[in-house]
C-alpha positions in Angstrom: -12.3 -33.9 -1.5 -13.7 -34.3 -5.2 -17.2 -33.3 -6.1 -19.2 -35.3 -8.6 -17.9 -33.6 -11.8 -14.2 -34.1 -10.9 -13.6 -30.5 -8.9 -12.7 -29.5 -5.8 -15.6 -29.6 -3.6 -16.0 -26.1 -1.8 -15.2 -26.1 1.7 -17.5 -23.7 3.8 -16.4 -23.5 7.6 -18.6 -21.8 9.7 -18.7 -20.8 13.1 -20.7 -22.9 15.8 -18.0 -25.8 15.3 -17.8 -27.9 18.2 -13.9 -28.1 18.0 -11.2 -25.3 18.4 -10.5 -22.4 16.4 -6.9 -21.2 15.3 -7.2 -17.6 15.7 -4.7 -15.2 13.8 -3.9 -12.6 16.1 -2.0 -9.4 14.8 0.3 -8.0 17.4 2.6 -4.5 17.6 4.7 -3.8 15.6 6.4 -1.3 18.1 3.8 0.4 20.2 2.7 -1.8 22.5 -1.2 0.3 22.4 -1.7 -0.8 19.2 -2.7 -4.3 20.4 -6.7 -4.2 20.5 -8.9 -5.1 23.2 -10.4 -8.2 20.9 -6.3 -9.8 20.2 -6.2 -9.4 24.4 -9.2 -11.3 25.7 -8.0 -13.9 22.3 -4.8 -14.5 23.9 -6.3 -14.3 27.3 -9.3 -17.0 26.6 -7.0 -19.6 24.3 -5.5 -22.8 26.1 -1.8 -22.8 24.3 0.1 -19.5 22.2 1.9 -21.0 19.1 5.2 -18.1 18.7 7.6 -17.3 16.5 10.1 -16.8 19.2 8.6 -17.5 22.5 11.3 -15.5 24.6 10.1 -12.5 22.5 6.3 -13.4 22.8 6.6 -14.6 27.0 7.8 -10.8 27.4 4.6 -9.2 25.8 2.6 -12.0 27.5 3.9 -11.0 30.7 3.6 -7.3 29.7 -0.7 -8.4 29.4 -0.4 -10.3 32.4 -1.4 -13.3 30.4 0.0 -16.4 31.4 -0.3 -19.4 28.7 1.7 -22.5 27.3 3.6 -21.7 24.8 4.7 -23.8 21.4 7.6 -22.5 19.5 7.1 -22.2 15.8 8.8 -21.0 13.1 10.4 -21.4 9.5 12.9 -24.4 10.8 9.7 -27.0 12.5 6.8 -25.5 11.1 6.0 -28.8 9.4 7.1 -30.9 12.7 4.5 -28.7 14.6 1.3 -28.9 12.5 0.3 -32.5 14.2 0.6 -31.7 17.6 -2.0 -28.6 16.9 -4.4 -30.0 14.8 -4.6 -32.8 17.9 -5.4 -29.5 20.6 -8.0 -28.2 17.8 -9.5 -31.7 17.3 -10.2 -31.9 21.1 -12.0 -28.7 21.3 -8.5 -26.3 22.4 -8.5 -22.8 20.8 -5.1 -21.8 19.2 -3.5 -18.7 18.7 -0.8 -18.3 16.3 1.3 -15.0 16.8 4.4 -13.8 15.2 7.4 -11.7 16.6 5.4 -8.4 15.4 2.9 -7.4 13.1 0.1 -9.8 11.1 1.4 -13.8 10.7 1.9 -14.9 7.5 3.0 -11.8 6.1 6.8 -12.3 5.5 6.5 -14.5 9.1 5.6 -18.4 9.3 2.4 -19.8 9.5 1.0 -20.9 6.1 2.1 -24.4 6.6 -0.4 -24.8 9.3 -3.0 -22.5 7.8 -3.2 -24.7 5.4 -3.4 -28.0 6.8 -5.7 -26.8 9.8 -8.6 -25.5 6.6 -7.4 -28.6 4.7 -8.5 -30.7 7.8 -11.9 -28.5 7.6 -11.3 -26.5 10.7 -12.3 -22.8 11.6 -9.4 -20.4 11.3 -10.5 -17.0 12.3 -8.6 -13.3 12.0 -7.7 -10.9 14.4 -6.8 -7.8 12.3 -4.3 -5.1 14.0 -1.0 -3.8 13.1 0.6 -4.5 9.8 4.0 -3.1 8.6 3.5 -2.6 5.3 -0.2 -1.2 5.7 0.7 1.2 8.2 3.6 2.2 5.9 1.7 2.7 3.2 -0.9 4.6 4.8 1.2 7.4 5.6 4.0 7.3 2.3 1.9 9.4 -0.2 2.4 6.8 -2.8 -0.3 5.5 -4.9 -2.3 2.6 -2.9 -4.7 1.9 -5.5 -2.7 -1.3 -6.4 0.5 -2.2 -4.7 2.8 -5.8 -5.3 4.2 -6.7 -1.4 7.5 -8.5 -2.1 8.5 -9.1 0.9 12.4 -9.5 1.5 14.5 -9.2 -1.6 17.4 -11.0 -2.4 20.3 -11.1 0.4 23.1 -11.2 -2.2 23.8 -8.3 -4.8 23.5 -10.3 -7.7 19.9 -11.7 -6.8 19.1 -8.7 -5.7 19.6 -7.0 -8.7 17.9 -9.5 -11.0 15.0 -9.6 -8.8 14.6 -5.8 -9.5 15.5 -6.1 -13.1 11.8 -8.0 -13.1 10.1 -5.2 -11.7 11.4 -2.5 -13.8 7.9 -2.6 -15.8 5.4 -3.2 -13.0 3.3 -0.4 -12.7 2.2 -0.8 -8.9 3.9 0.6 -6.4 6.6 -1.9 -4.9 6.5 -2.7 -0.9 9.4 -4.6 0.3 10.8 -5.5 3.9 14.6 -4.4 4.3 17.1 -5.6 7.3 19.2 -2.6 8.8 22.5 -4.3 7.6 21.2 -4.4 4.3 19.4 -1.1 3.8 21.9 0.6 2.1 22.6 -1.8 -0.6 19.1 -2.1 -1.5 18.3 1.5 -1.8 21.8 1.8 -3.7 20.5 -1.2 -6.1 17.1 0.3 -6.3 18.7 3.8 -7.4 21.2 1.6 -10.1 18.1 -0.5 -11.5 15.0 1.5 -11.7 16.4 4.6 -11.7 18.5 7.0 -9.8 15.3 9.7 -10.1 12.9 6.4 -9.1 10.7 8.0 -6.0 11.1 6.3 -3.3 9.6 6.4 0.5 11.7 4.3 3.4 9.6 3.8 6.5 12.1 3.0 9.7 10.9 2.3 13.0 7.3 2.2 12.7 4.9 3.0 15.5 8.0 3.3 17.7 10.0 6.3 19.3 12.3 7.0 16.4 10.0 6.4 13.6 11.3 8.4 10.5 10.2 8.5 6.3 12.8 9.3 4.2 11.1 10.2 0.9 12.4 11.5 -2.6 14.3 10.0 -5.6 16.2 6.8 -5.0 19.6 8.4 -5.7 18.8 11.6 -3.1 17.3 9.3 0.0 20.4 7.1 -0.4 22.3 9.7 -0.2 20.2 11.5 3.3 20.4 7.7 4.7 24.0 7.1 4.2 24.5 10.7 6.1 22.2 10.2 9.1 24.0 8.8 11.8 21.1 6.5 12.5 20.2 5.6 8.7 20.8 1.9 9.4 19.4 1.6 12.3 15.9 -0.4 13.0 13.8 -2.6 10.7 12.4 -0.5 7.2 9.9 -0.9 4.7 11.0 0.4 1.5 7.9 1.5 -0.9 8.6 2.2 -4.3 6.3 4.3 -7.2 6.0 1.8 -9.8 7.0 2.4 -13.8 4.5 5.0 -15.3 3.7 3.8 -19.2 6.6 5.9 -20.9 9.2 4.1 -18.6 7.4 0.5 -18.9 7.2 0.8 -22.9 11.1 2.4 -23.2 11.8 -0.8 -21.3 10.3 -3.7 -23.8 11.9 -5.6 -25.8 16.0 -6.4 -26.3 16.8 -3.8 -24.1 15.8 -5.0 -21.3 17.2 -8.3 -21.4 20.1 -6.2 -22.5 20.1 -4.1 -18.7 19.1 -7.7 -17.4 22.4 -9.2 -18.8 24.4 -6.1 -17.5 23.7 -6.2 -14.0 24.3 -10.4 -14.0 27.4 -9.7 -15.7 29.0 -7.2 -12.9 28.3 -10.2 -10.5 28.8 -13.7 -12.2 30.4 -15.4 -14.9 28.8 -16.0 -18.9 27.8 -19.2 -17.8 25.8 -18.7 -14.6 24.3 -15.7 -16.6 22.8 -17.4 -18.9 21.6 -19.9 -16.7 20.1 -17.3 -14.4 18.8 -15.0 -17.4 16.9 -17.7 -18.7 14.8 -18.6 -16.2 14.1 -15.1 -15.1 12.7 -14.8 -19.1 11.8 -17.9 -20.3 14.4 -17.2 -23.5 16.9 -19.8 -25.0 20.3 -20.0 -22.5 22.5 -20.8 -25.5 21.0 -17.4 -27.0 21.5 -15.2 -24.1 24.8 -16.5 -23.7 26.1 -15.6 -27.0 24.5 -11.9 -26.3 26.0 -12.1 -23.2 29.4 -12.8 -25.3 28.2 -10.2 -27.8 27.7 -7.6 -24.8 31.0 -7.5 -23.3 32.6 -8.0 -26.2 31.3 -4.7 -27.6 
């Protein structure tokens, strides 16, 4: 919708809307008494549950004694979904969306239909609860002040390693979400990239039985986790301290496209260097090539 002068008219939504409300509803992340009374009489009061994984989300629903219809979506038929639940909303049906664990949206789906339920000028309403990488943070002894969530990095060395490369300056600390499979190669990238002394805090099994914090410099928790017999074991958030000013300005300039070009090169040939270097820095791929060339050459 356009206002008079050309803009975006500003959409206020309001409660006291005769037709249904999408509720967000946070759930556990492990402990299943972290769910809060309010997310319980949601789930309990809405006609139809949209899930991640339904199998996952019928067991909790079972565990509440809450028995609803429940529509399956996720990253494959988000899109496919959106029409069928804007039609409930429309007539007047309350909607909750839920994810496997944790607050949708955040590294889950849902921002396809967010978006086209407040485009369609329709209430969606929060349920705050559990959150990985709040609850992670809260108890790492980082610096909170101002953080950059990442969410998953890269699956593939090469990609992982560029995608750090770009956050060798940041100066906030760095959240990401790490797989158990995976763990190992990130911290080990982490350690080769930012810095073997880098301080670093993994948070494993959060809120649940086993729940462990590995903190210290990237190069010594890599290290402990590689030697506990359980180190790759469960989901992790890995929280990293971000560059402090002598680190960000010793990285500036050629040198970092330098490191930049160093890591791609372990991984990929000149060509897909290049190609990869330049869009990560916006600089000429015929020029980083050559000091691509000039690099291994020397």
């Amino acid at each position: 919708m356009k206002s008079e002068t050309g803009q975006s008219a500003v959409q206020v939504v309001k409660p006291g809307e005769s037709r249904g409300v999408l509720y967000i509803v946070a759930t556990p992340i492990g402990n299943l008494d972290d769910l809060s009374p309010r997310a319980v009489k949601v789930l309990s009061d809405v006609a139809v549950i949209a899930a991640e994984d339904t199998r996952h989300s019928g067991r909790l629903l079972q565990h509440l004694g809450i028995s609803k219809p429940l529509i399956a979506l996720h990253d494959h038929n988000e899109r496919g979904r959106v029409q069928n639940i804007l039609e409930q909303l429309r007539a007047g049906a309350d909607v909750a969306l839920i994810s496997d664990a944790g607050t949708p949206l955040i590294s889950d789906p849902g921002y396809v239909l967010v978006r086209e339920v407040r485009a369609a000028g329709m209430r969606v309403s929060p349920i705050p609860g559990p959150c990985a990488l709040v609850a992670a943070l809260s108890a790492a002894g980082l610096p909170t002040d101002r953080f950059l969530f990442v969410g998953f990095l890269p699956a593939k060395p090469a990609g992982r390693r560029a995608a750090l490369a770009e956050l060798r300056k940041e100066a906030a600390t760095l959240v990401f979400y790490e797989s158990p499979h995976r763990i190992l190669g990130a911290v080990t990238d982490i350690a080769d990239v930012l810095g073997a002394q880098r301080e670093i805090v993994l948070g494993r099994e959060i809120t649940k039985t086993f729940e462990t914090f590995y903190s210290g410099g990237a190069a010594d928790v890599l290290a402990t986790l590689a030697a506990d017999p359980h180190g790759s074991r469960g989901e992790f958030v890995v929280m990293v301290r971000g560059a402090d000013k002598t680190e960000a300005g010793m990285m500036a300039g050629a040198l970092d496209v330098d490191h930049l070009l160093g890591l791609l090169m372990a991984e990929l040939p000149l060509k897909k260097v290049a190609k990869l270097a330049s869009g990560l820095t916006g600089l000429s791929k015929n020029e980083l090539y050559q000091r691509a060339l000039e690099l291994k050459e020397g």
